[in-house]
C-alpha positions in Angstrom: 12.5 17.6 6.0 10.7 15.0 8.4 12.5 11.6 8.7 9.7 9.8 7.2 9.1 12.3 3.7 12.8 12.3 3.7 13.2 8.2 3.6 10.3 8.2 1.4 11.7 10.4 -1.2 15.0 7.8 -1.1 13.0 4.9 -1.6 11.3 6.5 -4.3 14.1 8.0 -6.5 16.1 4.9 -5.8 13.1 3.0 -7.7 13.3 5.4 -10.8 17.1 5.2 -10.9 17.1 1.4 -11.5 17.7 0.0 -14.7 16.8 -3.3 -15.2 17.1 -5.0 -18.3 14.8 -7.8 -20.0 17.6 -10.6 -19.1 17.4 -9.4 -15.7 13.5 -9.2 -15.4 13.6 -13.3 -16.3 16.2 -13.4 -13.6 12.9 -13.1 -11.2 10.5 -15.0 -13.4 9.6 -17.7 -10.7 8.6 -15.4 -8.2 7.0 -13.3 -10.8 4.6 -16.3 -11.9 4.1 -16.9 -8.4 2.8 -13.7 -7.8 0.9 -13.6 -11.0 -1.2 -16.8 -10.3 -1.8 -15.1 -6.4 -4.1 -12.5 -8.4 -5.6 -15.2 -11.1 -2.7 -13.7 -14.2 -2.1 -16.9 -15.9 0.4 -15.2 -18.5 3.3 -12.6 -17.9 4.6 -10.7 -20.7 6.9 -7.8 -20.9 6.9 -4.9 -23.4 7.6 -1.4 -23.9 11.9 0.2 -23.3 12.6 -3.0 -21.3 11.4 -5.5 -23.7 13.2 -3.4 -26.6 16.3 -3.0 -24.6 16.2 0.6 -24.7 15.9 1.0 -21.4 17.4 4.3 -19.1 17.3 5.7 -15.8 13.7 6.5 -14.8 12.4 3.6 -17.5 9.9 1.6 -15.8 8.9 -2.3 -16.3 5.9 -2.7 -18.8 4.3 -6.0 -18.5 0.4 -6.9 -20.5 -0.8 -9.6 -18.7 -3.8 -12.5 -19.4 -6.4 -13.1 -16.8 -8.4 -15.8 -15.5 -11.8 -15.9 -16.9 -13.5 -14.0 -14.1 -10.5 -12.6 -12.4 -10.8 -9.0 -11.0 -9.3 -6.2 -12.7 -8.2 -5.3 -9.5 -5.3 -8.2 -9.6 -3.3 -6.4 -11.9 -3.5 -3.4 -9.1 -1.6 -5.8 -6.6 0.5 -7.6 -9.3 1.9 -4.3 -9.5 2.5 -3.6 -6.5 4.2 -7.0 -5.8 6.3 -6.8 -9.1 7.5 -3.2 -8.0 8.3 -4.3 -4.4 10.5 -7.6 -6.0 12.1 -5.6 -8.4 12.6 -2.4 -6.9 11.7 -0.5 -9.7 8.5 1.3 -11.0 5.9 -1.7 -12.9 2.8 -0.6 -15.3 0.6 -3.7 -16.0 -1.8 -4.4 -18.5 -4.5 -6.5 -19.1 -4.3 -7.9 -22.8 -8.8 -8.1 -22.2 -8.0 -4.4 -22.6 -6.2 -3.9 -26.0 -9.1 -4.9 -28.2 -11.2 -2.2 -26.4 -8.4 0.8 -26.2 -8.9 3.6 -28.4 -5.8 4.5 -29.6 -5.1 2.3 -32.0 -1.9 3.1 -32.7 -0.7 2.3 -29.0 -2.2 -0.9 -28.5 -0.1 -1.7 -31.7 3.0 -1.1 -30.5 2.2 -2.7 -27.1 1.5 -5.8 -29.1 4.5 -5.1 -31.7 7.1 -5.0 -28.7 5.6 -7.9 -26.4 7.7 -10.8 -25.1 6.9 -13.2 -22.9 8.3 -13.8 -19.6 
């Protein structure tokens, strides 16, 4: 296996190995804001196994998160990406402008029933 596929495949199942609970997430809730308000998120919450505590090997972190009025979609794509890099583990973000619209019902629900905030 080349080097680079090799480290790459590391890096990767050392991501989806981490667990990392909610009290832990908070742990990083300063540079979390910081890099919210760099891609105009003005609120952080966390759902999903994390904010339930039922979280496992191969869980990743959930977070729904509010946006500027007029701020790109496309921040929640590097939120992500930052988040994931801090953390080390996998992030999903979502934008709560998003909920209303989605049409199962049933999952926006439980996104909404589980959320905490940051």
């Amino acid at each position: 296996m080349p080097d680079i596929i090799h480290y790459y495949f590391q890096f990767n199942c050392f991501m989806y190995n981490v667990i990392m609970n909610i009290e832990e997430i908070r742990q990083y809730a300063p540079q979390i804001r910081l890099i919210a308000l760099k891609y105009g998120i003005t609120e952080v919450f966390i759902f999903g196994s994390a904010a339930r505590c039922e979280d496992s090997p191969g869980s990743d972190v959930d977070f729904m998160v509010e946006m500027k009025p007029g701020a790109s979609l496309f921040g929640t794509a590097g939120f992500s990406y930052d988040t994931s890099k801090l953390l080390g583990i996998s992030v999903d973000v979502i934008p709560t402008s998003v909920l209303s619209h989605a049409s199962d019902r049933e999952f926006a629900a439980s996104i909404q029933k589980d959320v905490v905030a940051l």
